[in-house]
C-alpha positions in Angstrom: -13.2 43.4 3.8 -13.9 41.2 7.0 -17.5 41.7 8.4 -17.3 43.3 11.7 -19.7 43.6 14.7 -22.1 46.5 16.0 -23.2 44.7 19.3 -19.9 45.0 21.2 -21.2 47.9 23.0 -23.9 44.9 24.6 -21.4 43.2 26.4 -21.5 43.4 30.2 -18.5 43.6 32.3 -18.1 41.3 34.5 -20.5 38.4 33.1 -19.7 35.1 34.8 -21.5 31.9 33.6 -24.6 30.9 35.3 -23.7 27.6 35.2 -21.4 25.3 35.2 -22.9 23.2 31.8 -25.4 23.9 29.7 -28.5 25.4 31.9 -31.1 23.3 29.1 -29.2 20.4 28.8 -29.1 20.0 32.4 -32.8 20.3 32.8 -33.3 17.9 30.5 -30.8 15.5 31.7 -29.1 15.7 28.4 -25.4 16.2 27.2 -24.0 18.5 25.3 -20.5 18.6 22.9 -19.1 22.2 24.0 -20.5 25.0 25.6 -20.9 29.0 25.0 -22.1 31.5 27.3 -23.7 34.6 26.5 -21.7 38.1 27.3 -24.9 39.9 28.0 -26.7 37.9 30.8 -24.0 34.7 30.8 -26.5 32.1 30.1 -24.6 28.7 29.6 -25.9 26.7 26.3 -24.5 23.8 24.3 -22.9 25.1 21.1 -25.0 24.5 17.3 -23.0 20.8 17.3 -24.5 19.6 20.3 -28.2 18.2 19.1 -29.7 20.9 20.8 -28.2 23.6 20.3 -29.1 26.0 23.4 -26.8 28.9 23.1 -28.5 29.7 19.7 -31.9 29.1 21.0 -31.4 31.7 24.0 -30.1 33.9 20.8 -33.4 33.6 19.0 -35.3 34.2 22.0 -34.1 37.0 24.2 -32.4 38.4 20.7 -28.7 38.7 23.0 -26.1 38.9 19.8 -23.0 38.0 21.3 -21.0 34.4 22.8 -18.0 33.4 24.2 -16.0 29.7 24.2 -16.6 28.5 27.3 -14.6 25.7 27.1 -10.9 25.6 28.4 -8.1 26.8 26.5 -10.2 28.6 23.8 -10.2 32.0 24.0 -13.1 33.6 20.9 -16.4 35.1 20.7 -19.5 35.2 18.4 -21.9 37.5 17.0 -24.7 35.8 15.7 -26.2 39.1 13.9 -23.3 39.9 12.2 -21.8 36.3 11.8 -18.6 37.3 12.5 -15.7 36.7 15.0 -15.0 39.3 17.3 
């Protein structure tokens, strides 16, 4: 049986992105490969194949379980708790 999620009652309606790349990357004045934004607060980060990996670093550190693609024409989301698609 396929894992399944018990954070989907965290997601806000109505999130929008903060940004429109990844809010550490562009700090830094560094790139990123693709981008995720958070459905709780909708932090922007660079996905775990960009070197830095933001979107799992705002995961460890404000504990928010649950991303979305935002990159065009993908259409999933995340849970990093479970480690399942939802």
């Amino acid at each position: 049986m396929a894992g399944q999620c018990t954070h989907v009652a965290t997601i806000k309606k109505g999130v929008k992105p903060k940004t429109k790349g990844c809010e550490g990357c562009l700090k830094m004045g560094d790139t990123w490969l693709h981008l995720r934004m958070c459905l709780e607060c909708g932090h922007v980060g660079c996905c775990d194949s960009s070197k830095n990996r933001h979107a799992r670093a705002h995961f460890h550190e404000t504990k928010h379980p649950l991303i979305q693609s935002a990159e065009r024409g993908e259409d999933w989301r995340w849970c990093y708790v479970d480690d399942v698609y939802l």
